[in-house]
C-alpha positions in Angstrom: -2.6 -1.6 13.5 -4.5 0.9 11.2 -8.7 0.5 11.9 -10.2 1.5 8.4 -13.8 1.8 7.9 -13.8 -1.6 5.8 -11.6 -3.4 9.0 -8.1 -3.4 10.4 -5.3 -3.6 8.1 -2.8 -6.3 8.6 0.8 -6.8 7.5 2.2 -10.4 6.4 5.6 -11.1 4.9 6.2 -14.5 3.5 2.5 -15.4 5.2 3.4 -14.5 9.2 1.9 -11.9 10.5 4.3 -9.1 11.5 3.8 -5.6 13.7 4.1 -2.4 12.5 3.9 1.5 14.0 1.9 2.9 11.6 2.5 6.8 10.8 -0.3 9.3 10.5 0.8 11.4 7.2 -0.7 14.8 6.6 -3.3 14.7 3.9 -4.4 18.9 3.7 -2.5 19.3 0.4 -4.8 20.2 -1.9 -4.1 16.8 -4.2 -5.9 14.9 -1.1 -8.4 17.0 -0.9 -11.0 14.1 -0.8 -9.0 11.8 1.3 -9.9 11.7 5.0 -6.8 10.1 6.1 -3.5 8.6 4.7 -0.8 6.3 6.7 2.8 5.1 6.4 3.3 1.5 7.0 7.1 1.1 7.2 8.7 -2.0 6.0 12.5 -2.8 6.3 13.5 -5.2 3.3 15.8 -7.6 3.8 18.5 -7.5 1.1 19.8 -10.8 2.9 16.6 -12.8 2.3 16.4 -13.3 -1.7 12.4 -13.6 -2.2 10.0 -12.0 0.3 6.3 -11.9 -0.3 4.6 -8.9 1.2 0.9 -8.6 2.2 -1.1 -5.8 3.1 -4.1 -7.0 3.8 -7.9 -6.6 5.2 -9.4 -9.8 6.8 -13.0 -10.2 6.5 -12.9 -7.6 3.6 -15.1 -9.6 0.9 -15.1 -7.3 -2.3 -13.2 -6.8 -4.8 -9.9 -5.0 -5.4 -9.1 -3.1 -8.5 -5.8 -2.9 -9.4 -4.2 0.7 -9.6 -1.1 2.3 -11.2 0.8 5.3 -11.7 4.6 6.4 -12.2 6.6 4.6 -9.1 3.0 3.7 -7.5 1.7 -0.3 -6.8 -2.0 0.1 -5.6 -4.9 -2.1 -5.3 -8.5 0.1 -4.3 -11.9 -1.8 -2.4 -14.8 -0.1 -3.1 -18.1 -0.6 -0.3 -20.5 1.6 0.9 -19.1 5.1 -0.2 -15.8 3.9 1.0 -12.8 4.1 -1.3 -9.5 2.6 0.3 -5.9 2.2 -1.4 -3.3 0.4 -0.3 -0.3 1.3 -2.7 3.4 1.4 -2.5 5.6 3.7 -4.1 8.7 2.0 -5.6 10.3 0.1 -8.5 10.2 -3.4 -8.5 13.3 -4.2 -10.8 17.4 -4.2 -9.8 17.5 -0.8 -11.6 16.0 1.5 -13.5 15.2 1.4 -17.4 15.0 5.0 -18.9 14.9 5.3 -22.9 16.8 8.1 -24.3 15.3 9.3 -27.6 16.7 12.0 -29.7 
């Protein structure tokens, strides 16, 4: 479990609660230089199990989230008291990739 200033985070897939080792990444790169802490939440996916609904979630949290994107990057923020937290995930949600070529 990751404690956050807004609450604990929790992890659901397909609406059951499941564990997870959370890893402590470094965050002293310059880029992060306003971020006072950033974590890995692993998830295996299943490629035998055709839909899987993942949730990373707050419970208790009662504000807000807005929605957040980049190249490769899923995010949702909360906002409260001076508090900014992101829960993202970098990835591609398609089969595979589709890059225009122009010329």
């Amino acid at each position: 479990m990751v404690s956050t200033p807004l609450g604990a985070v929790k992890l659901f897939v397909n609406d059951e609660e499941v564990e997870f080792t959370a890893t402590k990444l470094n965050h002293s790169d310059p880029k992060y230089s306003e971020v006072s802490g950033r974590f890995l939440i692993p998830y295996d996916f299943k490629k035998d199990v055709k839909n899987q609904k993942i949730a990373c979630c707050i419970p208790g949290l009662d504000v807000e989230g807005e929605i957040e994107s980049g190249e490769k990057l899923e995010a949702i923020s909360f906002y409260k008291n001076n508090v900014k937290l992101t829960i993202g995930v970098e990835a591609e949600f398609t089969d595979h990739p589709n890059y225009l070529d122009y010329s």
